[in-house]
C-alpha positions as CSV (number, residue, x, y, z in Angstrom):
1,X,20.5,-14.7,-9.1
2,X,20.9,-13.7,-5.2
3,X,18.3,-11.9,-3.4
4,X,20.6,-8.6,-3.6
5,X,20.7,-9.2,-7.0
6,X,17.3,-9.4,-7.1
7,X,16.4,-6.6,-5.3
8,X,19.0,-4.7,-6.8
9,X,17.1,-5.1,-10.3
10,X,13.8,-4.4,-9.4
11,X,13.8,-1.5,-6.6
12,X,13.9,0.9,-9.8
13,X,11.2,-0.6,-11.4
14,X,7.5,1.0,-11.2
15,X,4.9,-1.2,-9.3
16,X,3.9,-2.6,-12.6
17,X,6.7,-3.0,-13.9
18,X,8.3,-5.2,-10.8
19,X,5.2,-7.3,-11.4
20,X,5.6,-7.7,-15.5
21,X,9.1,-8.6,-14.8
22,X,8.6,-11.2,-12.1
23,X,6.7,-12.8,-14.3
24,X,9.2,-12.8,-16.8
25,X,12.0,-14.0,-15.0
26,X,10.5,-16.8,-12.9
27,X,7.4,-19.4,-14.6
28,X,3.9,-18.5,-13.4
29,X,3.2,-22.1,-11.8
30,X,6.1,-21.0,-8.9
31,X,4.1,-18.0,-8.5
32,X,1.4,-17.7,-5.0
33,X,-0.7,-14.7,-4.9
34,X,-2.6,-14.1,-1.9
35,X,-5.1,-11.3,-1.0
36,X,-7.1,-10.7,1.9
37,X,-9.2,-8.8,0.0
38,X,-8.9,-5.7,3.0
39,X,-8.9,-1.7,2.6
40,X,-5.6,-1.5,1.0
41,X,-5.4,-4.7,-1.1
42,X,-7.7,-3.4,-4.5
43,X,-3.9,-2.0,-6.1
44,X,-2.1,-5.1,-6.0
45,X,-5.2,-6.8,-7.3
46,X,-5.4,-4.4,-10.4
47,X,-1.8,-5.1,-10.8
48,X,-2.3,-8.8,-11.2
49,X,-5.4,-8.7,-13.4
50,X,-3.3,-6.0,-16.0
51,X,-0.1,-8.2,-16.0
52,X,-1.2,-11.0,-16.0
53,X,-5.4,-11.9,-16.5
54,X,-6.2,-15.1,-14.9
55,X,-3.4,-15.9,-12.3
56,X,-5.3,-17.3,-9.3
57,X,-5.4,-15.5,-6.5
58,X,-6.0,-17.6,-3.0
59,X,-8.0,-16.1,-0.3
60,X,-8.0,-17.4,3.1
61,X,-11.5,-18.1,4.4
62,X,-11.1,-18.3,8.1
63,X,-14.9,-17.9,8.4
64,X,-14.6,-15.1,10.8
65,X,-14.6,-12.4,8.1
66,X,-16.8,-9.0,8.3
67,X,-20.0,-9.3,5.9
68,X,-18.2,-6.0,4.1
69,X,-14.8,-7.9,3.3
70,X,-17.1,-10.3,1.2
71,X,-19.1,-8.3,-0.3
72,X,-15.6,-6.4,-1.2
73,X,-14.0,-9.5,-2.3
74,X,-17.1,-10.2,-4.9
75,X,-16.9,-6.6,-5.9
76,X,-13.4,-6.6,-6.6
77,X,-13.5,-10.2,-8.6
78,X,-16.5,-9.0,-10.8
79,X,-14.6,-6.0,-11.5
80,X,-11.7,-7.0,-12.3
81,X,-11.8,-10.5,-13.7
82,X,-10.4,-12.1,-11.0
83,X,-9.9,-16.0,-10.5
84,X,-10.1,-16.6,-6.6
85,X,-9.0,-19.9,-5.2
86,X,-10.5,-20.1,-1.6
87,X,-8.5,-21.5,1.5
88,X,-9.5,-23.0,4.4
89,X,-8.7,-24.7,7.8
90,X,-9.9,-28.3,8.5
91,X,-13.7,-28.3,9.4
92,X,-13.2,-29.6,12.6
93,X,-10.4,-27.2,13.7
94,X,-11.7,-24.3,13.0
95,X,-15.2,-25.1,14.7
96,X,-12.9,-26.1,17.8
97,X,-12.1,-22.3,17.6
98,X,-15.5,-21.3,17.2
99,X,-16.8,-22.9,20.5
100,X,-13.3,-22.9,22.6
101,X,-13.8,-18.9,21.3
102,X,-9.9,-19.2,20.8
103,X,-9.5,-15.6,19.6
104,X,-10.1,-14.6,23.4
105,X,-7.1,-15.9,25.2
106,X,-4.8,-17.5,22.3
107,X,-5.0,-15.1,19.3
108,X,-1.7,-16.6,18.0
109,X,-3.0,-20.2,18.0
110,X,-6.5,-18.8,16.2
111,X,-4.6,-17.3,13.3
112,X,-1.9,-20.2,12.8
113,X,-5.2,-22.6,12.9
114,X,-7.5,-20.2,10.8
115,X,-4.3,-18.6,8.2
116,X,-1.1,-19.9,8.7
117,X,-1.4,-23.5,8.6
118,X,-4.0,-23.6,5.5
119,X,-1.7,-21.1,4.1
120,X,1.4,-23.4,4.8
121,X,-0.2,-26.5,2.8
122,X,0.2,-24.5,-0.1
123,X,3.1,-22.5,0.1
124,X,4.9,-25.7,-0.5
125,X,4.0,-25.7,-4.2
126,X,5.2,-22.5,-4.8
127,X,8.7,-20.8,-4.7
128,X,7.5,-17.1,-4.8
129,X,5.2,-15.8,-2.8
130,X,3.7,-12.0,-4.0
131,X,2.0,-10.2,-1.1
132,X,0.6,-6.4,-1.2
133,X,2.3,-5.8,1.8
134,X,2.7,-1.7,2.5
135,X,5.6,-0.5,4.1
136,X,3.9,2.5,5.6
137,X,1.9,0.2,7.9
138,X,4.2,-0.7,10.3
139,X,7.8,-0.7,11.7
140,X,8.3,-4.1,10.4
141,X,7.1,-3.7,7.1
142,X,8.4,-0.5,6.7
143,X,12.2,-2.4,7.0
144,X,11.1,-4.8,4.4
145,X,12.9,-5.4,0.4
146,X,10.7,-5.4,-2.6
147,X,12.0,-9.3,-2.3
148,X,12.3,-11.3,1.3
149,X,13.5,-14.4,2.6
150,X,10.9,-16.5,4.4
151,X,11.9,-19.5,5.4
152,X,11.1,-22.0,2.2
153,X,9.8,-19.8,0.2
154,X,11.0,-16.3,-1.1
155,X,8.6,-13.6,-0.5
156,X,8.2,-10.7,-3.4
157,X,6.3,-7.0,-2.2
158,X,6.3,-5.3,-5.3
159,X,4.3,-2.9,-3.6
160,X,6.4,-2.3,-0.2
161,X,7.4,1.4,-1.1
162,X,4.1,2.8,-2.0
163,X,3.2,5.8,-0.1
164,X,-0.4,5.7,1.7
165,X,-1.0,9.0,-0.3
166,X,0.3,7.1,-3.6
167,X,-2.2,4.3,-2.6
168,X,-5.0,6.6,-2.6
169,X,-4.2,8.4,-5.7
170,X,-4.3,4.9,-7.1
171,X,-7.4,4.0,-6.5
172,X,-8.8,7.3,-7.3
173,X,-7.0,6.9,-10.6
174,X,-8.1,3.8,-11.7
175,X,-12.0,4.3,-9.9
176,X,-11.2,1.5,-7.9
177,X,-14.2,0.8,-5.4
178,X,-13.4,0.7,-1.4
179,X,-13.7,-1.5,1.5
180,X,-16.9,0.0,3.0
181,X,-15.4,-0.2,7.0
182,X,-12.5,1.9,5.2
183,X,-15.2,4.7,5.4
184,X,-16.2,3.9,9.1
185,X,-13.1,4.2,10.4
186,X,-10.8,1.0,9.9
187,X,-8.1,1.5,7.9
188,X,-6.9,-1.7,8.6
189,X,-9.4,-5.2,8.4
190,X,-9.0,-8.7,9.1
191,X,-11.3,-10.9,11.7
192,X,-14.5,-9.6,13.5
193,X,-13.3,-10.5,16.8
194,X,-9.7,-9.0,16.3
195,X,-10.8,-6.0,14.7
196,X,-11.3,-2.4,15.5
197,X,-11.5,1.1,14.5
198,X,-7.8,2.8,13.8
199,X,-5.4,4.8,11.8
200,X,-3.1,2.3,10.0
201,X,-3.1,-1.0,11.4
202,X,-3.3,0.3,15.5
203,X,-7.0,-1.2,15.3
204,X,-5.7,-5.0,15.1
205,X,-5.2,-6.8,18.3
206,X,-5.8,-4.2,20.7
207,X,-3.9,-4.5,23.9
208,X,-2.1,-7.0,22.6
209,X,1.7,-7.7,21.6
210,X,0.8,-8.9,17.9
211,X,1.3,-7.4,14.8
212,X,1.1,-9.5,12.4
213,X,-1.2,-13.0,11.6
214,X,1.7,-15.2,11.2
């Protein structure tokens, strides 16, 4: 089946239902999950741990994470049963960005050290990647499929057309607990030195032509 086959059969489908059927159609072992555990991510993590309990879901450690994206992460897996695999850059690269303080004049090279490449070592096992990406974030995601191509692996956002009000009402409806900075302001997290307070994901990379990690 084609990608416009694919997405053909599952735009109908309800969030869970996308999910139940992905993993009927295609075995779980070609399946990557990945969460950064951030303000928006508890719905697709209550998706996985209703369809199916126990799929692990990696987490990319780049060691510059806010103390409340932890604490939301463990909140979130004690909750909800979840098996977290963590990810991480090479020791010695990622201290290299520590004291070159590579976030201040390369931010590109920081996340392909700190995310992309860890991420990349894995990706090869997999032939489906499942992200929570929301398409009301930005203009690129808003142009997004429920499935994309991505290079080597195909990428599946069985949550791409879920309305920031619907994401809310989920949470709400399923007492889901939130990322504390959500309440301070950021409706958008990733690392402390890339990070500020905004609506939607204006607060990441500030004054800089970057949208997105990777």
């Amino acid at each position: 089946m084609n990608i416009t086959e694919l997405n053909q059969n599952y735009q109908p489908l309800s969030y869970q239902e996308r999910l139940k059927k992905l993993f009927q159609d295609f075995p779980a072992e070609q399946i990557l999950i990945t969460s950064s555990f951030g303000t928006t991510s508890m719905a697709l993590l209550h998706l996985v741990s209703k369809v199916n309990p126990g799929h692990p879901v990696h987490f990319i450690d780049t060691s510059y994470h806010f103390p409340e994206t932890l604490k939301y992460r463990d909140e979130l897996v004690s909750r909800l049963g979840l098996k977290v695999v963590e990810v991480s850059a090479e020791t010695k690269k990622n201290r290299f960005t520590r004291e070159n303080q590579t976030w201040r004049f390369n931010q590109d090279l920081c996340c392909f050290i700190n995310k992309v490449e860890p991420l990349d070592k894995i990706k090869a096992n997999y032939s489906l990647w499942v992200s929570g990406l929301l398409g009301f974030q930005n203009v690129h995601r808003k142009n997004l499929d429920v499935f994309e191509n991505n290079g080597s692996i195909m990428k599946f956002h069985p949550l791409i057309d879920m309305s920031k009000e619907d994401l809310n009402l989920y949470r709400q409806l399923f007492e889901l607990p939130t990322h504390e900075l959500l309440k301070n302001g950021y409706d958008s997290v990733g690392c402390t030195h890339c990070t500020r307070k905004g609506v939607g994901r204006e607060g990441r990379w500030i004054d800089i032509d970057k949208t997105e990690c990777g």
